[in-house]
N, C-alpha and C positions, 0 to 999 in steps of 0.2 A: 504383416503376415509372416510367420515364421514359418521358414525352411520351404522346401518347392511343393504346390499342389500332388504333382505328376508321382510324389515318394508315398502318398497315403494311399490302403489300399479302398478299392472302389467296387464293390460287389453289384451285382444284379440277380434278382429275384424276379418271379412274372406270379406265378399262382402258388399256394402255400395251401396245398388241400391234398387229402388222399382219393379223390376222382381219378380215375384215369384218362389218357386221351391217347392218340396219338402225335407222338410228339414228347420231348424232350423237360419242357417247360415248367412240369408241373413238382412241384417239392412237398413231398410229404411232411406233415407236419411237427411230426417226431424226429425227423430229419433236420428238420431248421432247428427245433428248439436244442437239440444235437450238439449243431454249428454254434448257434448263439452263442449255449453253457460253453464250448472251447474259448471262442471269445473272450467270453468272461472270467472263466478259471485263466487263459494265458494275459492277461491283464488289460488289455485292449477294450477302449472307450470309444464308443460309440457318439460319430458327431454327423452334423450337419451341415451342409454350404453355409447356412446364416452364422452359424458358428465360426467358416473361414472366413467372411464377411467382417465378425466382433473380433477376431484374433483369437476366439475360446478356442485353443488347439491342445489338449493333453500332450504326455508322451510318447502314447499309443494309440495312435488315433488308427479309426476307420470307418471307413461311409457303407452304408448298408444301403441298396435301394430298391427298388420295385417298380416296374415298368407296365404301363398301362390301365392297373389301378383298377384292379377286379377284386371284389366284394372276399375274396377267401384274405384276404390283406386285414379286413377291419374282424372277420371271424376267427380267423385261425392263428395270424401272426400277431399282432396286435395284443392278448393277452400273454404270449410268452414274452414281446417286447416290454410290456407294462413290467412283468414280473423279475424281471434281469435290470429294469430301471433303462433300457437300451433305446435309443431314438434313431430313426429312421429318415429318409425318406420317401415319397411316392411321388411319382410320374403319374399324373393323371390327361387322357383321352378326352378334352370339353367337352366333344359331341357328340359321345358314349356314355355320358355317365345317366345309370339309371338304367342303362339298356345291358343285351347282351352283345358278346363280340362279332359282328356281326360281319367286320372289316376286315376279320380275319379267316384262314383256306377253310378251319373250321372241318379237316379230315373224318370222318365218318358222323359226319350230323351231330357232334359235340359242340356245344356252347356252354359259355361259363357266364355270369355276369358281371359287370362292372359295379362300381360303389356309389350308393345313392350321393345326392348330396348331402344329407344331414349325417349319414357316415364320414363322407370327406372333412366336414365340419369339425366331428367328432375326435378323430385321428389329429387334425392341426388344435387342437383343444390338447389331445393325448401329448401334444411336443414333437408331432413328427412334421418334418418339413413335406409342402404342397410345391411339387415342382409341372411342368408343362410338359407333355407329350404331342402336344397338337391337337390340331380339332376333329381331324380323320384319321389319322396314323397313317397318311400315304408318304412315303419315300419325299421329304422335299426337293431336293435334284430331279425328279420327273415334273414340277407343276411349274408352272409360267410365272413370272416373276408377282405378278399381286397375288396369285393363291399363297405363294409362299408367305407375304408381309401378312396377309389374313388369317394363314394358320400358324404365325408367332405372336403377331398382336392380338387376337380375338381369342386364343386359348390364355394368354396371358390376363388380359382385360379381366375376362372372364371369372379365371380361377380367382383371382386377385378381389375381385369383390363377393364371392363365396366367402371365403375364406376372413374377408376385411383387413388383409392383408397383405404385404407383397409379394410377390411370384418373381425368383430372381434366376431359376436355374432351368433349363430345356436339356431334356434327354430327345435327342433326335430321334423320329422314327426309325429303325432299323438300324440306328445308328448312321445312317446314309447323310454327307452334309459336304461342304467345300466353304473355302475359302470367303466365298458369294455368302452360303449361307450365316455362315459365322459372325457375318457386320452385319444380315439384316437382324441377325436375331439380338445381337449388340444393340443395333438400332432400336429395337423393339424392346429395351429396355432390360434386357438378362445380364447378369454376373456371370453365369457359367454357363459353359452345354456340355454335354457328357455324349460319347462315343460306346462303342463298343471294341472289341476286340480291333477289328478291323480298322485301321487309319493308324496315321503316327499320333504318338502322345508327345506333345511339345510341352516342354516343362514350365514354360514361361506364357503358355496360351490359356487362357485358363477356358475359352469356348472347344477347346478338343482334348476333354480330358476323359484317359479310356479307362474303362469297368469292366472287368474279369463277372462273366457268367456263373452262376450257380445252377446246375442240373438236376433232375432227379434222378439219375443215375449215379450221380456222385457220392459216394461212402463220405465217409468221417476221413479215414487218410487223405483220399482224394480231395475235398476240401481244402484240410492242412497243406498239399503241394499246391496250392496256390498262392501261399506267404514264401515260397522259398525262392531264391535268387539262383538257386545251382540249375545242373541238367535236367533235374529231378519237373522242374520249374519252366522253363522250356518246352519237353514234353508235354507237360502239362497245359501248355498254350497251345501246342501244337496240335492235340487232341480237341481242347476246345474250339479251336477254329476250326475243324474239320464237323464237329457237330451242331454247329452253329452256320455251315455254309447252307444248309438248305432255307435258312430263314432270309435269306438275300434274295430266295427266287418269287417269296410272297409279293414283290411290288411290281412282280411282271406279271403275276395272276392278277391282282388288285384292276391293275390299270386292262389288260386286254381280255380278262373274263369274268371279273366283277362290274368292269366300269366303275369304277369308284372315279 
């Protein structure tokens, strides 16, 4: 494998729709397709974990992904992906799919849905990579030690015979994960796990590799300050973690007012 994971940049996407909610998450569709074309006009090739797996590494590489793996993914991004030639991946919910979000605070009665299976299907047909979210998206640091091996192997299991194929990469719920969880989900048979903002990015770990947020708020400039390495860049991070801290409180709702 050439050159460090931790140098490719690693985005995160949740819904690709012009619904509203409250809440940060949602990216209008004009807006992606926006991003993408910069992508693509600034020469940058779109790849996948299976790809750092085969060594396929352009010289502009960058991982696109999608978290949770709700239905506007297979409506709305999906053909601008098809159209740019651009391949993705998704983080798919096991024990969501087909339903709506239901696991989540879900602010003013809004719910979105998640992707059926024969969408899922569809999309790893389209070339996009099937990655694991888990089977509930609860925080795994809060569950006892078999929930966690149940929700790295039975989401994997799972997805991996959907698909008829293998399931090599976990995006942690909320990004929330440690050391612990890193060797189960190793154990559990992943090549990668993806982070978020939050935690260190060890260059050589390939289970804590972290993924820069895409907002609906974010312009086109804004965007582009997330490829830059100066102050500009920083900022940049620095805002993002501040708009991204209220989604750390979802696993304290989950667990003492949903009961999940």
């Amino acid at each position: 494998m050439r050159g460090k994971i931790s140098d490719i940049p690693i985005f995160t996407y949740h819904k690709i729709t012009d619904r509203g909610e409250v809440g940060i998450n949602t990216v209008h569709p004009q807006k992606f397709e926006a991003q993408m074309r910069y992508l693509k006009n600034a020469g940058y090739k779109t790849i996948t974990f299976h790809d750092l797996i085969n060594n396929n590494i352009p010289s502009k590489p960058v991982i696109v992904t999608f978290d949770d793996g709700y239905a506007s993914v297979y409506e709305n991004a999906l053909p601008i992906l098809h159209s740019l030639k651009f391949k993705a991946v998704v983080f798919i919910i096991s024990g969501y799919i087909g339903k709506e979000n239901t696991w989540d605070a879900n602010l003013a009665g809004i719910r979105f849905s998640h992707l059926h299976s024969s969408q899922i299907q569809e999309l790893f047909q389209e070339g996009l990579e099937i990655g694991s979210h888990g089977v509930t998206h609860r925080a795994l640091t809060y569950l006892p030690l078999d929930q966690i091996i149940l929700e790295l192997r039975k989401s994997r299991e799972g997805l991996s015979n959907l698909i008829q194929d293998s399931v090599s990469t976990i995006a942690y719920p909320f990004g929330i994960q440690n050391k612990t969880i890193q060797d189960f989900a190793k154990d559990a048979g992943y090549d990668f796990g993806c982070i978020n903002l939050w935690g260190k990015n060890e260059a050589e770990n390939h289970f804590c590799l972290k993924r820069v947020p895409v907002y609906g708020t974010d312009s086109l400039n804004g965007f582009k300050r997330k490829f830059y390495s100066h102050k500009l860049y920083k900022a940049e991070i620095l805002k993002l973690k501040i708009l991204s801290f209220p989604a750390l409180l979802t696993p304290v709702y989950q667990k003492y007012l949903k009961k999940l």
